[in-house]
N, C-alpha and C positions, 0 to 999 in steps of 0.2 A: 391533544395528540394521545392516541392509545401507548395503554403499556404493556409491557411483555408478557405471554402468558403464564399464567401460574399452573399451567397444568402439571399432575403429578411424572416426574420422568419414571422411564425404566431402570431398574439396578445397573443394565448393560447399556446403555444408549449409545446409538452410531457418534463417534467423534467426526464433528469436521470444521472445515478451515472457511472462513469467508473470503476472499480476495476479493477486496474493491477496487475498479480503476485499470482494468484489464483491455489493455486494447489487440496490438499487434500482436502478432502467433511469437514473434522476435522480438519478445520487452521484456520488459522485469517482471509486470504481474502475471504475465502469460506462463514465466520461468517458474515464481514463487507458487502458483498454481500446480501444475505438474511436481512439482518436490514437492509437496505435501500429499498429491494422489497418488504419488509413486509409493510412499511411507504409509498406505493404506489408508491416510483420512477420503470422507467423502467432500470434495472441492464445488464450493459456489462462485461459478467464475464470474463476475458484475463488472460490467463495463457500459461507456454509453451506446456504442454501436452494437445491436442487435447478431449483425452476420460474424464481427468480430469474433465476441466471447464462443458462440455456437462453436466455430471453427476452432478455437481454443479447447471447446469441454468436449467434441468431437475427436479431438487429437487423444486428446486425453483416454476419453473412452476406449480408444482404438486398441491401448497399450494397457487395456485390463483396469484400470483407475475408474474411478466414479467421479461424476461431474455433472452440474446443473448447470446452465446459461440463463443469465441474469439480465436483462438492460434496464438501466435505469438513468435518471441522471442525480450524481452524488450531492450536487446542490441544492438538492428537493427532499427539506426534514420530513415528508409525508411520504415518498416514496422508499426513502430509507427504514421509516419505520415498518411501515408498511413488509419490507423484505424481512427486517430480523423476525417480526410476528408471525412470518410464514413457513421460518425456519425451524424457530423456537418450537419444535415440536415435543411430543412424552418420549418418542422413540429417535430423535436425537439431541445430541450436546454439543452447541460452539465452544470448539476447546480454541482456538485462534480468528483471529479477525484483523486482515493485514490492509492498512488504507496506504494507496499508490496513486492516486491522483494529484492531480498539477503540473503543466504543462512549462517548464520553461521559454519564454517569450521575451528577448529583447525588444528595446526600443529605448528613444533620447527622451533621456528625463522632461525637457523644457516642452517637448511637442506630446507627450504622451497625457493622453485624456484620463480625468476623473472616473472615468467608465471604462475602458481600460483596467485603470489601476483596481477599480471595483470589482474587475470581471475575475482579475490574479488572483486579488485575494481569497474571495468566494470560492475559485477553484483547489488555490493551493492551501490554505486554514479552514474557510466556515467549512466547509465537506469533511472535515477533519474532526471538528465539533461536533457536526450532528450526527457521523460513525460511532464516535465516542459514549455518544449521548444514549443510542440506542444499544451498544453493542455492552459497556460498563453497567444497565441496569442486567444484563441477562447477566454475567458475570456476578454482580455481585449476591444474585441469589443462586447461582451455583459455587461461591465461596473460591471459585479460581477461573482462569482465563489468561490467554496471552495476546495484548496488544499491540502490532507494530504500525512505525509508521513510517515512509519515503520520506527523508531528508534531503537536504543537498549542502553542498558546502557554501553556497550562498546564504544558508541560516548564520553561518559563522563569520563569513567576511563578502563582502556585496562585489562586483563589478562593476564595471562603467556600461550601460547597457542594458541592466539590469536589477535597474530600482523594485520595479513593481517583484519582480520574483523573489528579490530579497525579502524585502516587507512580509508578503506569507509564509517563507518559509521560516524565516527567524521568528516568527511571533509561533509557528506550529513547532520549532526546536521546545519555546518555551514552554508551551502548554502541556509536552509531553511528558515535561519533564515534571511540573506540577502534577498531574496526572499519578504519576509514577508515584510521587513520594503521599499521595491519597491514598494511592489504593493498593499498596503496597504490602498494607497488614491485614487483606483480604485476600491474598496470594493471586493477585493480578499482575500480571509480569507486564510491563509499558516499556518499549522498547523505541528508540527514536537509532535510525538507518539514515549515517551522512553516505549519501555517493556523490563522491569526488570525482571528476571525469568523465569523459564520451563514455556513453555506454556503448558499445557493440549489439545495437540492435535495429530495427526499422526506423524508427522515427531517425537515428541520425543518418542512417547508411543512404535513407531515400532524402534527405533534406538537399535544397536548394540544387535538385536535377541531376544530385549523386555529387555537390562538391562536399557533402559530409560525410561521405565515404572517403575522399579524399583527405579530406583532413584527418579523418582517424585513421588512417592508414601510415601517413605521418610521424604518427608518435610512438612508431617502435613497434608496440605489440597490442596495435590496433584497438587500443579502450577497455571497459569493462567487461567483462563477461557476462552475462545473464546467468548461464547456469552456476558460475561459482558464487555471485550475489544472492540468488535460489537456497545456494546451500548454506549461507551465513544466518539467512534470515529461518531455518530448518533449525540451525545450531541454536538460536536464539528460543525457538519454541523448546526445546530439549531440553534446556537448563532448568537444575533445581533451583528451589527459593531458598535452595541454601548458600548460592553464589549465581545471581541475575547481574547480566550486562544491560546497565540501561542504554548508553550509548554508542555507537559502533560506526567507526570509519572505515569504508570501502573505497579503495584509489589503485591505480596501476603502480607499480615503482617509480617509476617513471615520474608521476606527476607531483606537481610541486605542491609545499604547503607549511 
């Protein structure tokens, strides 16, 4: 696998954010995208579907922000690399690189296939390693950088339902967290993001023919926000290294824990 360039930067280089894992205009990475190009970085929006992200860095562009569209798939260490080398230019600097992939997926423990369970984890951990893999060498020859990454509160406590999702996400709580206390006297900020809760976005609002719209409508004050999850994961790049939050719980009032 190639490594990152060693080209010489500029004293000024364009700061920007990578977002991985961008799909819907109405999600978290689509949200965390736009906060960062509203804050004047230049945003690389990466997601797997092609018209998605577009529609994403389009939106973007529309309101003055900069933005690139990305497809790729985050499960492909050759294609990832392949993106940060593209990035890694003299005339810019990855000041952030936020990974948002993994799809929560129920299913019964006893009926649920080895392949399956292979497919979770790969989505929700190994894509998470190999962002890491690539995005931490650039980092660490620019001496800083801010790592986040999608949790869920199934890292912390599993459901019935949802074996396979727990598995990745608890083993990606952990890694973050190793992560964190590495590379921490390099001024890499590694940040691990529990959302607790429906988010208020597409993927629930259109689920199972609009009854996940129903159910979050249910719970008072309709789930998560996107854009105030946007703004935590903003907060989190903000922070000096003289007080980093590495871990941070996002939930409505409402929801239990």
């Amino acid at each position: 696998m190639s490594t990152p360039s060693n080209s010489i930067k500029l004293t000024n280089p364009i700061p920007c954010a990578v977002v991985i894992g961008v799909g819907a205009q109405q999600g978290i990475g689509a949200a965390v995208a736009r906060r960062f190009a509203q804050a004047g970085l230049k945003v690389y929006v990466v997601g797997r579907t092609l018209q998605k992200v577009e529609d994403v860095a389009a939106e973007i562009r529309l309101h003055g922000g900069t933005a690139i569209a990305k497809s790729l798939d985050a499960e492909d260490p050759v294609q990832i690399q392949i993106l940060f080398d593209s990035i890694n230019h003299s005339d810019e600097q990855i000041a952030a690189v936020i990974h948002n992939v993994g799809g929560n997926v129920p299913s019964i423990f006893l009926k649920t296939s080895l392949q399956f369970f292979t497919k979770m984890w790969r989505s929700t951990f190994l894509s998470a390693y190999w962002v890491s893999q690539s995005s931490l060498k650039i980092f660490e020859q620019q001496q800083k950088g801010t790592l986040i990454f999608t949790g869920a509160s199934a890292s912390m406590r599993g459901k019935p339902f949802f074996a396979a999702f727990t598995m990745g996400k608890s083993a990606l709580r952990s890694y973050a967290l190793n992560l964190a206390q590495c590379y921490k006297s390099q001024n890499i900020h590694v940040a691990h993001v529990v959302v607790d809760g429906m988010v208020d976005g597409d993927r629930v609002n259109k689920a199972l023919f609009g009854l996940g719209r129903l159910a979050r409508l249910t719970r008072g004050t309709g789930g998560l926000n996107i854009e105030a999850i946007a703004e935590n994961y903003w907060m989190l790049y903000q922070q000096s290294s003289d007080l980093w939050t590495h871990e941070l719980d996002l939930r409505p009032y409402q929801e239990r824990f």
